[in-house]
N, C-alpha and C positions, 0 to 999 in steps of 0.2 A: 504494500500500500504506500503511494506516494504522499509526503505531507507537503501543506505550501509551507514553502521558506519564508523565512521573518523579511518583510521589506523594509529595502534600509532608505530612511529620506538625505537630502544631499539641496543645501540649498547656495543657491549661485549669488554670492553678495561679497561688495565690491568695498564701498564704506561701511565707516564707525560703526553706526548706529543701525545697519545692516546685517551688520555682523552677531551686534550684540543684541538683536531680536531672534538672528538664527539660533544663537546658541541657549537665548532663554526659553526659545519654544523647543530646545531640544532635539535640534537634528543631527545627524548622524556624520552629515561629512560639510564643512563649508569650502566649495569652489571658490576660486582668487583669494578671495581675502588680498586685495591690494591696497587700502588703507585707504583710497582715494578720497577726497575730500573737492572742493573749489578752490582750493588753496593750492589742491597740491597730493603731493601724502604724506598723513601723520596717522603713523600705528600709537593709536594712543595706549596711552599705563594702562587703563579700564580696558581695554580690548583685549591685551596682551595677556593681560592677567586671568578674565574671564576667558578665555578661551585653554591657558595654559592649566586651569585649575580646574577642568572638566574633564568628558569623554569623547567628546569631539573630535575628529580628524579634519586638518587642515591639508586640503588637497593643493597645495600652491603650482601658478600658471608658470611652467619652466621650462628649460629646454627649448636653446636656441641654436639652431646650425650656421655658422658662420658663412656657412656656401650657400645657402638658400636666400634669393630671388626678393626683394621688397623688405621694408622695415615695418616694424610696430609704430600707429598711428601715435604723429608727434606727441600729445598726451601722455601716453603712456609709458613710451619711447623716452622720455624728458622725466620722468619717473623710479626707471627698471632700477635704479643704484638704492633707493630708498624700500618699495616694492621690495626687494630682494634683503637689504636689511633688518628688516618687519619678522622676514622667516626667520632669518638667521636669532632675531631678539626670541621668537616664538621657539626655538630650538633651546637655545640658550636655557628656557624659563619650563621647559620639558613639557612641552606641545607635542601633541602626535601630531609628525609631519610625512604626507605623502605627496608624491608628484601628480599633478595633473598636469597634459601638457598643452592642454587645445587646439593638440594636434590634428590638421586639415584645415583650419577658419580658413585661410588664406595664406597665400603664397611662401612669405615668411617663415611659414610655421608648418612646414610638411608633415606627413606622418610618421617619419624616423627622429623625431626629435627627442623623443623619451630619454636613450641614453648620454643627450649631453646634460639631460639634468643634473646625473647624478655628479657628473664634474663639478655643475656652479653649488649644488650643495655642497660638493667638498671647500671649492671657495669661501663657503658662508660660515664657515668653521664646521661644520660635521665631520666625524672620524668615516674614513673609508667605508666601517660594517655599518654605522647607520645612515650613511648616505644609499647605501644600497639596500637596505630594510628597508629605505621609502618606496622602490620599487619591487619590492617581493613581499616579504613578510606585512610590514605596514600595508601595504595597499590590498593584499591580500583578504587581513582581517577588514580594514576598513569599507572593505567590501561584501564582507560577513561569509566568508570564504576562507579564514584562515584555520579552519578545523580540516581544511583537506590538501590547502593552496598553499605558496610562499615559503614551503624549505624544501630542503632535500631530506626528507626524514623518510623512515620506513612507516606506511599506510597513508602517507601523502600521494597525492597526483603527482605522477613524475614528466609537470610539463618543464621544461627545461632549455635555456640558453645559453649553450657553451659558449662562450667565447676565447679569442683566441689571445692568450696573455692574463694578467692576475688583476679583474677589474681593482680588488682589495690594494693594488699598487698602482693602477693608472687607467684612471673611470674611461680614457678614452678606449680600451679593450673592451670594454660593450659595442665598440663599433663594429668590430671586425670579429664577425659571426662563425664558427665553425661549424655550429649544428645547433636544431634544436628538436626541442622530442615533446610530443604530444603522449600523455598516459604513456607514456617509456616507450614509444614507436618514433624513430628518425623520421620528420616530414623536410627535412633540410641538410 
């Protein structure tokens, strides 16, 4: 007998006071979280805080190819240093942080963009293993999926991305793929 799965909510908010509805009403994952205001961006103490002293996963907008084709709308663009700050504070204050990479919007932003995230989190101060926990384990669970997804353990799903070199020494080895395995079958 099949049971339905707990659905998980995930809300897409961008400012303060966005944020800090998402996270009173209690949802499950906040998209961006870019701090954005009219001003500008200011991750404020109250955001950083409510967010760090909950259950919530922050799904932050990452992952940029330097070969890929147009830029992020000046806004935004005029932003990325502080944006990217904001996580690095949310890490810092022990935030669960996962990548999200809103991979495909536009040209910029292809759909192989996932593995430079984990590079710029390592910029943001994350050690290697939890820079790569935002794309395995964390996003796994954050997905409500970590009871079968996101390690290499035995009664796990053995989907898998080899890559070729020690992402653990240099996140740009997610780029250069050797294989990867669906339920432990090579499709690559």
């Amino acid at each position: 007998m099949r049971t339905n799965p707990v659905l998980r909510v995930a809300a897409h908010a961008h400012g303060n006071r966005a944020v800090l509805d998402a996270v009173e009403a209690g949802v499950d994952t906040l998209e961006h979280v870019s701090f954005l205001t009219p001003e500008g961006c200011d991750p404020s103490d109250e955001v950083l805080t409510a967010i760090a002293g909950g259950t919530v996963f922050v799904s932050g907008t990452l992952g940029a190819d330097p070969k890929a084709p147009g830029t992020p709308p000046m806004a935004i663009a005029a932003q990325l240093g502080r944006i990217h700050a904001g996580y690095g504070a949310l890490h810092a204050r022990g935030a669960r942080l996962v990548v999200g990479s809103d991979a495909g919007i536009a040209p910029f932003k292809p759909h192989d963009v996932l593995p430079h995230a984990v590079a710029e989190l390592r910029g943001l101060g994350l050690s290697a293993g939890a820079a790569l926990s935002t794309v395995t384990a964390l996003a796994a669970e954050a997905s409500g999926l970590g009871d079968r997804k996101g390690r290499n353990r035995a009664g796990y799903d053995a989907d898998l991305l080899v890559p070729e070199g020690d992402p653990a020494l240099d996140a740009a080895a997610l780029l250069n793929v050797a294989g990867v395995f669906r339920s432990g079958v090579r499709v690559r």
